[in-house]
N, C-alpha and C positions, 0 to 999 in steps of 0.2 A: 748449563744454560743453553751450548747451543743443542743439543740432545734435543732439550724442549723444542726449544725454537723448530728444531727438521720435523720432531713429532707434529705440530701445532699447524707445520705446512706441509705435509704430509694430506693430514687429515681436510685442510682443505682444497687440496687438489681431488683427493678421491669423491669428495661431495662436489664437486664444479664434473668428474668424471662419469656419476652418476648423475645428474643434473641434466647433460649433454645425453647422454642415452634414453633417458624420459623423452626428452625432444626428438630426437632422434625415430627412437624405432617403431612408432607410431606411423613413420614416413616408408616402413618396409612391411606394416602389418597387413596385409592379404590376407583373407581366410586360407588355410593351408588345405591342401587334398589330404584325406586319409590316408593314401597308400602313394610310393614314388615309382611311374611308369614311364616306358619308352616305348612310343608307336610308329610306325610306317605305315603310311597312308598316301591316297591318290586316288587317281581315275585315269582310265583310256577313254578318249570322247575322238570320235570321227565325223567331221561335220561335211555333208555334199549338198550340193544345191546348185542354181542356174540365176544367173547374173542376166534381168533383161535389158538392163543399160551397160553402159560401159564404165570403170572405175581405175582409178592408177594400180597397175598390175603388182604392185609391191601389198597390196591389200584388197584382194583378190576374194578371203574369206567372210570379211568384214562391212559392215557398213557405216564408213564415216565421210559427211557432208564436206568435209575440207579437201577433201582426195577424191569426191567426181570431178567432172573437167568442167573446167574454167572457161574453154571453148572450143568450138565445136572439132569433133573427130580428135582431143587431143591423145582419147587412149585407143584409138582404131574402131573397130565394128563394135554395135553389140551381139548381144548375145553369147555369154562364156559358162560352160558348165565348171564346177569345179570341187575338188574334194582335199579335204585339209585332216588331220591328226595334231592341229597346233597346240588346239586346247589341253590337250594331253596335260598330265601332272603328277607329280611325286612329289613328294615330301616326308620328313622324320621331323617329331617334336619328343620332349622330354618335359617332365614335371618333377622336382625335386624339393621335400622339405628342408629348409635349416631353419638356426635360430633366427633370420632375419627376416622369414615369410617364406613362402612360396618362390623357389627357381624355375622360370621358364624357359622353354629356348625352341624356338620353330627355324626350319629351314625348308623351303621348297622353290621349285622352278616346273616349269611348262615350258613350252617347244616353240614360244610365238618371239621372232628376230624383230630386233629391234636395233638401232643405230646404225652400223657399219654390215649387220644381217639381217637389214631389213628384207623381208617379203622371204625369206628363208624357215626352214623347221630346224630351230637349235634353240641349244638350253640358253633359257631367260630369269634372272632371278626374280623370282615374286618376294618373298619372306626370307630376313635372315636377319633375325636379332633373339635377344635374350633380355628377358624381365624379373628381375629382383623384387615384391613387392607390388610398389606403387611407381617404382623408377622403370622404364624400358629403352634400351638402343639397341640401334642397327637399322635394318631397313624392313620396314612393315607401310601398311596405310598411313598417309597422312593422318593429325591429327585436325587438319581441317574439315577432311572429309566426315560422312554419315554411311558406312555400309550398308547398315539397314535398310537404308530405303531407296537400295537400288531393286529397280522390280528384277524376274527372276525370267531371263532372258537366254535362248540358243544362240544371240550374237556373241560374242568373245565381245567386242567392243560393246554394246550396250548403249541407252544415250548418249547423244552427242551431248550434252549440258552438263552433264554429272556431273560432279567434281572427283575427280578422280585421280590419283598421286601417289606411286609408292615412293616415299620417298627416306634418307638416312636422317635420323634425328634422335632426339636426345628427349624422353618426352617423362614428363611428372604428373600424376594421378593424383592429387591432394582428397577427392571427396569420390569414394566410389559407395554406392548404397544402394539398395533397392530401389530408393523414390528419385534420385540422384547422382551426376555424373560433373565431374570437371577436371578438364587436362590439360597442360600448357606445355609448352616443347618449340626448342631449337631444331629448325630444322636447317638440311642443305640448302642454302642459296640457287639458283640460277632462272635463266628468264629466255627466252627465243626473238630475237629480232626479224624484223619482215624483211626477207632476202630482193626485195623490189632492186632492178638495176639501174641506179640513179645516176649511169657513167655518166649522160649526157647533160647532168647540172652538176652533181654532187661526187666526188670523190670519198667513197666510204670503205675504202680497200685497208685505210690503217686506222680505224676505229676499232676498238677491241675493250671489251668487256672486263669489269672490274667489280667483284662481290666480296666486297671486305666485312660484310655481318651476315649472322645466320639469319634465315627466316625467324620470327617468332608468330606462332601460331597456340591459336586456342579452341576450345570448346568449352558449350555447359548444355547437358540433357537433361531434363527432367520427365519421368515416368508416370504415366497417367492411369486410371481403370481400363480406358479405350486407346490406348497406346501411348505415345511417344513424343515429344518436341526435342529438337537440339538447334542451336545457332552455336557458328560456328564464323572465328575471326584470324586475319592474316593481313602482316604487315609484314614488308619486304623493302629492301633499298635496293637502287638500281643506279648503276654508275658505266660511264665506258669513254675512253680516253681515245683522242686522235694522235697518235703515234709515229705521224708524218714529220720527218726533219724540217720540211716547211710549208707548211699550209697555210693553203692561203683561204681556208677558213676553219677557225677554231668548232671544231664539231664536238668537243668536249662537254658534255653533260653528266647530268644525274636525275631521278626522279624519283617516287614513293610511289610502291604499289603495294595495293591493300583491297583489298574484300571482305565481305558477308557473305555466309551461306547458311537460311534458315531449312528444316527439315521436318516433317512429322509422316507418321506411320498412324493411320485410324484405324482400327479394326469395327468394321461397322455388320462384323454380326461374324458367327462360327463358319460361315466361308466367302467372306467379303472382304478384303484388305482394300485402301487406299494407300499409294504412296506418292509423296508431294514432295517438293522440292523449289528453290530459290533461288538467287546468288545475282550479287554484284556489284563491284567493285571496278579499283584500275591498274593493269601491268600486273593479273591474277592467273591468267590466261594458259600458262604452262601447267595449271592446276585442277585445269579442266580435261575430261576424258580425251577430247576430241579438240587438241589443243589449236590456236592460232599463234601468228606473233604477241609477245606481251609489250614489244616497244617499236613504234615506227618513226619516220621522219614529218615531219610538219614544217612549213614559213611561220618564220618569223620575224615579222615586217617591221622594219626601223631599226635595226642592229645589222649595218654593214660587215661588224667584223663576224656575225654569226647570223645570217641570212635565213638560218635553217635548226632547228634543234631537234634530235628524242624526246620521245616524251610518252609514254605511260596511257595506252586503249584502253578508256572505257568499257567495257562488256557488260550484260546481264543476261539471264536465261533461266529457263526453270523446264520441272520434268510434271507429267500428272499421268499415275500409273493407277489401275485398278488391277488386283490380282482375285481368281476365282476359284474356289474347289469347288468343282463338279458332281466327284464323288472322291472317294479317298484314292484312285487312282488318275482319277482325272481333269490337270488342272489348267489353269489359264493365264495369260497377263496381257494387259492391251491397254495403253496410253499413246502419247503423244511427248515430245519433248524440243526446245527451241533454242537456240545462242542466238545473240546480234552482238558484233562487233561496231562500235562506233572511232570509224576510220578514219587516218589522219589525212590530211589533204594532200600529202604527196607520194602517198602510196598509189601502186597503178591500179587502172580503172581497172583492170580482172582480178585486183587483192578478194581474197574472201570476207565476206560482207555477214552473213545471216546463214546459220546451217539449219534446218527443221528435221525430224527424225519421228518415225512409227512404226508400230508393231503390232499385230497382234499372234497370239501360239497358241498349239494345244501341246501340250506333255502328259505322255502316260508311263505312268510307275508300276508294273505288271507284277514285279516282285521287288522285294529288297535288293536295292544297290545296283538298280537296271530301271534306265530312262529313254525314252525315247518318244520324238517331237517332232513335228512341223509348226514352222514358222516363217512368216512374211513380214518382213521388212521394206519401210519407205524412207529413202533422204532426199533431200533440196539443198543444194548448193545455190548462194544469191551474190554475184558479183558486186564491187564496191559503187561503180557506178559506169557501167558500160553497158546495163540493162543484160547482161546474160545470166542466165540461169540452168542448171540442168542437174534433170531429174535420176534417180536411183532406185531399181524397181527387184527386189529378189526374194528369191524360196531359198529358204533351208531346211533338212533333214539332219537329225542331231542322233547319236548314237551313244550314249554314259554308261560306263560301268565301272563303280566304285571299289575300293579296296582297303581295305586294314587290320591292320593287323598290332595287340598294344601289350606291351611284357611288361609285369612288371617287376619291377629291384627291390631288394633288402636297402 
Protein backbone atom coordinates (compact mmCIF):
# COMPACT_ATOMS: atom_id res chain seq x y z
CA UNK A 1 0.00 0.00 0.00
CA UNK A 2 2.52 2.36 0.58
CA UNK A 3 4.44 1.36 -2.67
CA UNK A 4 1.20 2.70 -4.16
CA UNK A 5 0.78 5.46 -2.14
CA UNK A 6 4.91 6.74 -3.38
CA UNK A 7 3.85 5.56 -6.96
CA UNK A 8 0.38 7.81 -6.97
CA UNK A 9 2.60 10.79 -5.60
CA UNK A 10 5.29 10.30 -7.72
CA UNK A 11 3.20 10.69 -10.53
CA UNK A 12 1.80 13.78 -9.41
CA UNK A 13 4.83 15.60 -8.67
CA UNK A 14 6.09 14.69 -12.22
CA UNK A 15 2.73 16.20 -13.77
CA UNK A 16 2.83 19.60 -11.32
CA UNK A 17 6.79 19.23 -12.88
CA UNK A 18 5.73 19.30 -16.19
CA UNK A 19 2.96 21.70 -15.73
CA UNK A 20 5.71 24.24 -14.37
CA UNK A 21 7.90 24.00 -17.43
CA UNK A 22 4.75 24.61 -19.99
CA UNK A 23 4.73 27.99 -17.85
CA UNK A 24 7.88 28.35 -17.77
CA UNK A 25 9.75 28.04 -20.95
CA UNK A 26 7.65 30.14 -23.06
CA UNK A 27 9.35 32.84 -20.63
CA UNK A 28 12.97 31.72 -22.37
CA UNK A 29 11.54 31.15 -26.04
CA UNK A 30 13.52 33.57 -28.38
CA UNK A 31 13.78 32.70 -31.88
CA UNK A 32 17.25 30.95 -31.62
CA UNK A 33 20.12 31.81 -34.37
CA UNK A 34 20.96 29.11 -36.76
CA UNK A 35 24.54 28.94 -35.95
CA UNK A 36 26.60 29.84 -32.28
CA UNK A 37 29.11 32.82 -32.93
CA UNK A 38 31.79 35.03 -31.17
CA UNK A 39 32.41 38.50 -32.57
CA UNK A 40 34.85 41.44 -31.86
CA UNK A 41 33.84 44.52 -32.93
CA UNK A 42 34.25 48.38 -32.64
CA UNK A 43 35.38 51.62 -34.12
CA UNK A 44 38.26 54.25 -33.91
CA UNK A 45 36.42 57.71 -34.10
CA UNK A 46 38.83 60.97 -33.72
CA UNK A 47 36.69 63.82 -33.22
CA UNK A 48 38.48 67.88 -33.65
CA UNK A 49 36.76 70.97 -33.89
CA UNK A 50 36.83 74.57 -32.26
CA UNK A 51 34.86 75.67 -29.36
CA UNK A 52 33.66 79.37 -30.10
CA UNK A 53 32.34 79.90 -26.63
CA UNK A 54 33.69 78.76 -23.61
CA UNK A 55 32.53 75.32 -21.74
CA UNK A 56 33.55 73.52 -18.37
CA UNK A 57 36.96 72.18 -19.52
CA UNK A 58 36.10 68.54 -18.20
CA UNK A 59 33.75 68.45 -21.39
CA UNK A 60 35.70 69.98 -23.80
CA UNK A 61 34.45 67.52 -26.69
CA UNK A 62 30.90 67.66 -25.99
CA UNK A 63 28.14 69.85 -26.12
CA UNK A 64 25.87 69.95 -22.94
CA UNK A 65 23.77 73.11 -21.73
CA UNK A 66 24.42 72.28 -17.96
CA UNK A 67 28.26 72.73 -18.28
CA UNK A 68 28.28 76.26 -20.15
CA UNK A 69 28.82 78.85 -17.57
CA UNK A 70 26.52 80.03 -15.19
CA UNK A 71 28.39 83.44 -15.28
CA UNK A 72 30.23 85.36 -16.88
CA UNK A 73 34.16 84.29 -17.65
CA UNK A 74 33.54 81.19 -15.47
CA UNK A 75 35.66 78.97 -17.71
CA UNK A 76 38.27 81.64 -19.03
CA UNK A 77 38.45 82.98 -22.76
CA UNK A 78 36.69 81.66 -25.70
CA UNK A 79 37.72 80.23 -28.28
CA UNK A 80 39.55 76.48 -27.78
CA UNK A 81 40.51 74.21 -30.51
CA UNK A 82 40.27 70.63 -29.57
CA UNK A 83 40.89 67.01 -30.58
CA UNK A 84 39.49 63.83 -28.71
CA UNK A 85 39.69 59.79 -29.60
CA UNK A 86 37.01 59.26 -26.66
CA UNK A 87 34.42 57.97 -28.74
CA UNK A 88 36.62 55.30 -29.56
CA UNK A 89 35.17 51.46 -28.87
CA UNK A 90 35.64 47.87 -28.52
CA UNK A 91 33.66 45.28 -27.70
CA UNK A 92 33.12 41.20 -27.83
CA UNK A 93 29.38 39.70 -27.95
CA UNK A 94 28.49 36.02 -28.18
CA UNK A 95 25.30 34.18 -29.28
CA UNK A 96 24.84 30.69 -27.95
CA UNK A 97 21.90 28.16 -28.38
CA UNK A 98 20.48 25.95 -25.62
CA UNK A 99 17.40 24.31 -24.59
CA UNK A 100 16.17 27.47 -22.90
CA UNK A 101 16.47 29.98 -26.04
CA UNK A 102 18.89 31.90 -27.23
CA UNK A 103 22.31 32.86 -24.80
CA UNK A 104 23.48 36.28 -25.24
CA UNK A 105 26.20 38.19 -23.74
CA UNK A 106 27.70 41.68 -24.94
CA UNK A 107 30.60 43.48 -23.33
CA UNK A 108 32.00 46.78 -24.58
CA UNK A 109 33.65 50.20 -23.32
CA UNK A 110 34.91 53.48 -25.07
CA UNK A 111 37.44 55.84 -23.65
CA UNK A 112 35.00 58.86 -22.41
CA UNK A 113 35.76 59.38 -18.11
CA UNK A 114 33.34 59.63 -16.36
CA UNK A 115 33.04 60.11 -12.30
CA UNK A 116 36.39 60.37 -10.51
CA UNK A 117 37.99 60.48 -14.61
CA UNK A 118 35.94 62.88 -15.56
CA UNK A 119 37.36 64.95 -18.62
CA UNK A 120 40.02 62.07 -19.15
CA UNK A 121 40.50 59.30 -22.04
CA UNK A 122 40.08 55.92 -20.09
CA UNK A 123 38.03 52.92 -20.26
CA UNK A 124 34.19 53.59 -19.58
CA UNK A 125 31.79 50.69 -19.44
CA UNK A 126 28.95 50.94 -21.90
CA UNK A 127 27.52 47.17 -22.07
CA UNK A 128 28.03 44.36 -19.95
CA UNK A 129 25.30 41.96 -19.48
CA UNK A 130 23.89 38.67 -20.60
CA UNK A 131 20.33 37.51 -22.06
CA UNK A 132 18.81 34.28 -21.59
CA UNK A 133 15.55 34.48 -23.78
CA UNK A 134 13.15 37.02 -22.70
CA UNK A 135 15.12 37.66 -19.20
CA UNK A 136 18.45 40.14 -19.43
CA UNK A 137 20.97 41.43 -16.53
CA UNK A 138 23.68 43.50 -16.09
CA UNK A 139 24.30 46.76 -17.43
CA UNK A 140 22.83 47.71 -21.06
CA UNK A 141 20.24 50.84 -21.92
CA UNK A 142 17.65 51.63 -19.65
CA UNK A 143 14.59 50.15 -20.18
CA UNK A 144 12.97 53.51 -20.07
CA UNK A 145 14.67 54.68 -22.65
CA UNK A 146 13.76 54.55 -26.88
CA UNK A 147 17.33 54.12 -28.79
CA UNK A 148 15.76 54.35 -31.94
CA UNK A 149 14.97 57.71 -31.91
CA UNK A 150 17.99 59.11 -31.08
CA UNK A 151 18.83 60.96 -34.31
CA UNK A 152 22.41 60.08 -35.72
CA UNK A 153 24.73 62.59 -34.40
CA UNK A 154 29.02 63.49 -34.47
CA UNK A 155 28.24 64.81 -30.74
CA UNK A 156 29.20 61.78 -28.36
CA UNK A 157 26.66 63.49 -26.04
CA UNK A 158 23.74 64.04 -28.52
CA UNK A 159 20.55 65.95 -27.17
CA UNK A 160 20.42 67.47 -24.08
CA UNK A 161 16.50 65.95 -23.58
CA UNK A 162 17.08 62.45 -24.49
CA UNK A 163 16.55 60.21 -22.14
CA UNK A 164 19.41 58.42 -21.73
CA UNK A 165 20.66 55.88 -18.95
CA UNK A 166 22.87 52.95 -18.94
CA UNK A 167 22.04 51.61 -16.33
CA UNK A 168 22.31 47.68 -14.03
CA UNK A 169 18.91 45.95 -14.14
CA UNK A 170 17.09 43.09 -14.11
CA UNK A 171 14.74 43.40 -17.14
CA UNK A 172 11.74 40.83 -18.46
CA UNK A 173 10.45 40.88 -22.14
CA UNK A 174 6.98 39.17 -21.84
CA UNK A 175 5.54 40.13 -25.57
CA UNK A 176 8.31 40.51 -28.31
CA UNK A 177 6.69 40.28 -31.97
CA UNK A 178 7.01 41.93 -34.98
CA UNK A 179 3.78 44.42 -34.40
CA UNK A 180 4.72 44.45 -30.61
CA UNK A 181 7.00 45.12 -27.86
CA UNK A 182 6.73 45.07 -23.83
CA UNK A 183 9.42 45.11 -20.99
CA UNK A 184 9.36 45.76 -17.38
CA UNK A 185 12.66 45.65 -15.08
CA UNK A 186 14.31 46.49 -11.89
CA UNK A 187 16.44 48.66 -12.20
CA UNK A 188 19.57 50.39 -9.99
CA UNK A 189 18.27 53.05 -7.67
CA UNK A 190 19.91 56.56 -7.37
CA UNK A 191 19.19 60.24 -7.86
CA UNK A 192 21.67 63.65 -7.75
CA UNK A 193 20.78 66.32 -5.39
CA UNK A 194 21.54 70.09 -6.26
CA UNK A 195 25.01 70.77 -4.59
CA UNK A 196 23.64 74.66 -3.84
CA UNK A 197 25.64 75.86 -0.54
CA UNK A 198 22.87 76.58 1.92
CA UNK A 199 25.65 77.03 4.86
CA UNK A 200 24.11 80.41 5.50
CA UNK A 201 20.39 79.07 6.40
CA UNK A 202 20.43 75.35 6.14
CA UNK A 203 23.11 72.82 7.49
CA UNK A 204 23.04 70.01 4.77
CA UNK A 205 26.55 68.44 5.57
CA UNK A 206 24.81 65.24 7.34
CA UNK A 207 21.81 64.55 5.10
CA UNK A 208 22.67 61.41 3.29
CA UNK A 209 20.84 59.60 0.88
CA UNK A 210 18.84 56.35 1.43
CA UNK A 211 17.60 53.91 -1.65
CA UNK A 212 16.07 51.03 -0.09
CA UNK A 213 13.81 49.79 -3.60
CA UNK A 214 14.98 49.33 -6.97
CA UNK A 215 13.71 51.46 -9.78
CA UNK A 216 10.75 49.96 -11.56
CA UNK A 217 10.64 50.81 -15.06
CA UNK A 218 8.66 49.92 -18.13
CA UNK A 219 7.98 50.12 -21.63
CA UNK A 220 5.28 49.09 -24.66
CA UNK A 221 6.13 49.71 -28.50
CA UNK A 222 4.02 49.16 -31.06
CA UNK A 223 5.10 48.74 -34.94
CA UNK A 224 3.42 50.62 -37.59
CA UNK A 225 3.65 50.57 -41.77
CA UNK A 226 5.44 54.09 -41.31
CA UNK A 227 7.27 53.38 -38.23
CA UNK A 228 7.04 53.22 -34.71
CA UNK A 229 5.53 54.51 -31.21
CA UNK A 230 6.87 53.50 -27.64
CA UNK A 231 5.77 55.12 -24.15
CA UNK A 232 7.91 54.51 -21.80
CA UNK A 233 7.34 54.64 -17.63
CA UNK A 234 9.38 54.99 -14.28
CA UNK A 235 8.67 55.02 -10.69
CA UNK A 236 11.47 55.64 -8.24
CA UNK A 237 11.43 56.27 -4.39
CA UNK A 238 13.62 58.82 -2.88
CA UNK A 239 14.55 58.97 0.71
CA UNK A 240 17.74 60.76 2.65
CA UNK A 241 18.16 60.94 6.32
CA UNK A 242 19.79 63.89 8.49
CA UNK A 243 22.38 62.20 10.44
CA UNK A 244 23.43 65.00 12.76
CA UNK A 245 23.51 63.98 16.57
CA UNK A 246 21.56 67.08 16.96
CA UNK A 247 19.77 69.11 14.66
CA UNK A 248 18.25 71.50 15.11
CA UNK A 249 16.22 70.96 12.17
CA UNK A 250 14.83 67.58 11.13
CA UNK A 251 15.76 67.55 7.31
CA UNK A 252 14.67 64.16 7.09
CA UNK A 253 12.47 63.43 4.03
CA UNK A 254 11.28 61.20 1.25
CA UNK A 255 9.58 61.76 -2.08
CA UNK A 256 8.28 59.74 -5.46
CA UNK A 257 9.83 60.25 -8.65
CA UNK A 258 8.27 59.04 -11.59
CA UNK A 259 7.97 60.00 -15.46
CA UNK A 260 6.76 59.53 -19.04
CA UNK A 261 8.60 59.37 -22.01
CA UNK A 262 6.57 59.07 -25.23
CA UNK A 263 8.59 58.37 -28.64
CA UNK A 264 7.83 57.60 -32.31
CA UNK A 265 10.15 57.35 -35.45
CA UNK A 266 7.95 58.26 -38.99
CA UNK A 267 9.39 57.33 -42.04
CA UNK A 268 7.78 59.80 -44.27
CA UNK A 269 9.26 58.49 -47.60
CA UNK A 270 12.71 56.20 -48.84
CA UNK A 271 15.00 59.16 -47.48
CA UNK A 272 13.10 61.14 -45.00
CA UNK A 273 13.02 59.98 -41.31
CA UNK A 274 11.33 61.99 -38.58
CA UNK A 275 12.44 61.55 -35.05
CA UNK A 276 10.26 62.84 -31.96
CA UNK A 277 10.42 62.62 -28.63
CA UNK A 278 8.65 63.65 -25.10
CA UNK A 279 9.15 63.23 -21.32
CA UNK A 280 7.94 64.29 -18.15
CA UNK A 281 7.68 63.63 -15.11
CA UNK A 282 9.41 64.45 -11.13
CA UNK A 283 12.92 63.41 -9.57
CA UNK A 284 13.47 61.52 -13.32
CA UNK A 285 16.32 63.86 -14.05
CA UNK A 286 19.41 61.35 -13.57
CA UNK A 287 17.54 59.74 -16.55
CA UNK A 288 18.18 62.21 -18.77
CA UNK A 289 21.32 62.61 -21.21
CA UNK A 290 22.23 65.73 -19.98
CA UNK A 291 21.36 65.34 -16.35
CA UNK A 292 20.33 68.07 -13.61
CA UNK A 293 19.58 67.63 -9.84
CA UNK A 294 16.59 65.12 -9.42
CA UNK A 295 15.99 66.68 -5.76
CA UNK A 296 16.44 70.25 -4.31
CA UNK A 297 15.49 72.05 -1.07
CA UNK A 298 12.19 74.18 -0.90
CA UNK A 299 10.38 76.37 2.35
CA UNK A 300 8.19 75.02 4.04
CA UNK A 301 6.15 77.47 5.63
CA UNK A 302 4.30 76.59 9.08
CA UNK A 303 6.50 73.67 10.25
CA UNK A 304 8.93 75.11 12.85
CA UNK A 305 10.57 71.81 13.46
CA UNK A 306 11.05 71.45 9.42
CA UNK A 307 11.22 74.92 8.04
CA UNK A 308 12.61 73.47 4.80
CA UNK A 309 12.14 69.99 3.01
CA UNK A 310 13.42 67.81 -0.40
CA UNK A 311 11.44 67.40 -2.65
CA UNK A 312 11.37 65.91 -6.24
CA UNK A 313 11.88 68.74 -9.72
CA UNK A 314 9.59 68.71 -11.95
CA UNK A 315 11.10 68.56 -15.50
CA UNK A 316 9.79 68.20 -19.20
CA UNK A 317 11.50 68.28 -22.56
CA UNK A 318 11.39 66.89 -25.86
CA UNK A 319 13.69 66.32 -28.96
CA UNK A 320 12.32 67.04 -32.93
CA UNK A 321 14.93 65.46 -35.23
CA UNK A 322 14.51 65.12 -39.17
CA UNK A 323 17.14 62.85 -40.67
CA UNK A 324 17.95 62.85 -44.73
CA UNK A 325 19.66 60.52 -47.32
CA UNK A 326 21.00 62.53 -50.04
CA UNK A 327 22.28 60.04 -51.80
CA UNK A 328 23.43 56.57 -50.47
CA UNK A 329 26.69 58.20 -49.33
CA UNK A 330 25.23 61.18 -48.39
CA UNK A 331 23.43 61.80 -45.32
CA UNK A 332 22.07 64.29 -42.86
CA UNK A 333 20.41 65.11 -39.36
CA UNK A 334 19.01 68.48 -38.21
CA UNK A 335 16.64 69.21 -35.30
CA UNK A 336 16.36 70.94 -32.30
CA UNK A 337 15.83 69.80 -28.71
CA UNK A 338 14.76 71.42 -25.07
CA UNK A 339 14.78 70.56 -20.88
CA UNK A 340 13.15 72.93 -18.44
CA UNK A 341 13.60 72.37 -15.06
CA UNK A 342 11.02 73.70 -12.72
CA UNK A 343 13.10 74.92 -9.66
CA UNK A 344 12.54 74.81 -6.17
CA UNK A 345 12.79 78.10 -4.38
CA UNK A 346 15.76 77.79 -2.49
CA UNK A 347 18.06 76.74 -5.02
CA UNK A 348 20.40 79.59 -6.03
CA UNK A 349 19.60 82.10 -8.45
CA UNK A 350 22.52 80.69 -11.01
CA UNK A 351 20.87 76.83 -10.42
CA UNK A 352 20.35 75.62 -14.15
CA UNK A 353 16.97 76.44 -15.24
CA UNK A 354 16.26 75.50 -19.17
CA UNK A 355 19.07 73.81 -21.40
CA UNK A 356 18.11 74.19 -25.52
CA UNK A 357 20.43 72.27 -28.02
CA UNK A 358 20.83 72.12 -32.11
CA UNK A 359 22.48 70.69 -34.85
CA UNK A 360 22.66 70.29 -37.99
CA UNK A 361 25.62 67.55 -40.06
CA UNK A 362 26.53 66.22 -43.28
CA UNK A 363 28.24 62.57 -43.21
CA UNK A 364 29.76 60.80 -45.93
CA UNK A 365 30.05 57.10 -46.21
CA UNK A 366 32.82 56.78 -49.16
CA UNK A 367 33.23 53.16 -48.63
CA UNK A 368 32.16 50.52 -46.11
CA UNK A 369 33.10 50.82 -42.50
CA UNK A 370 34.57 54.57 -43.27
CA UNK A 371 32.61 57.96 -42.11
CA UNK A 372 33.34 61.03 -42.13
CA UNK A 373 31.48 64.53 -41.08
CA UNK A 374 30.99 68.04 -40.33
CA UNK A 375 28.93 69.15 -37.82
CA UNK A 376 27.60 72.27 -35.90
CA UNK A 377 26.41 72.34 -32.90
CA UNK A 378 24.22 75.01 -30.74
CA UNK A 379 23.47 74.99 -26.57
CA UNK A 380 21.69 77.70 -24.25
CA UNK A 381 22.28 77.40 -20.78
CA UNK A 382 19.09 79.53 -18.79
CA UNK A 383 19.81 80.42 -15.14
CA UNK A 384 17.02 79.76 -12.43
CA UNK A 385 16.47 83.32 -11.84
CA UNK A 386 19.28 85.84 -12.00
CA UNK A 387 18.39 86.49 -15.69
CA UNK A 388 21.98 85.01 -17.04
CA UNK A 389 22.28 83.11 -19.83
CA UNK A 390 24.98 81.77 -21.96
CA UNK A 391 25.38 80.67 -25.29
CA UNK A 392 27.55 77.46 -26.94
CA UNK A 393 28.56 77.86 -30.50
CA UNK A 394 30.87 74.76 -32.16
CA UNK A 395 32.31 72.80 -35.42
CA UNK A 396 33.04 69.31 -35.24
CA UNK A 397 34.96 67.14 -37.72
CA UNK A 398 34.41 63.28 -37.02
CA UNK A 399 36.59 60.71 -38.27
CA UNK A 400 34.88 56.51 -37.99
CA UNK A 401 36.32 53.61 -39.00
CA UNK A 402 34.61 50.44 -37.97
CA UNK A 403 35.84 46.91 -37.32
CA UNK A 404 34.71 43.20 -37.08
CA UNK A 405 35.32 40.49 -36.88
CA UNK A 406 32.64 37.20 -36.08
CA UNK A 407 33.86 33.26 -35.57
CA UNK A 408 31.80 31.10 -35.34
CA UNK A 409 31.62 27.64 -32.64
CA UNK A 410 30.41 24.03 -32.98
Amino acid sequence: MNQLKGMIRGKKYRRLFIQLLIILLPAFSFAQTDKNYFEAYGFILTDGGYNFNSIDPDWFDVMRPTKLPKYKNQFGSNGNYFISVRQTRFGVRSSTATKFGELKTQFDFDLFGFGKDVGQTTIHLVNGFGQLGKFIGGQTPSTFMDTEVFPVTLDYWGPSSRVFFLNIQLRYTPIYTDKERFAIALERPGATADGTDYSNSVDIQHVKPRLPFPNLVTHYRHNWNWGYTQIGAIVKYLEWKDTSPTPAQDLSGSDIGWGFNASTVINAGKRLKFKLQGEYGEGYENYMADPSPDVALGSNPGNSLSPVKGKALPAWGFLSFAEVEWTKKLKSSIGYSMINIENADLQSLDAFRKGEYALINLRCYPVDNVMFGIEYQYGKRHNFNDGFYSNGNKIQFSFKFNFSQKFEMK
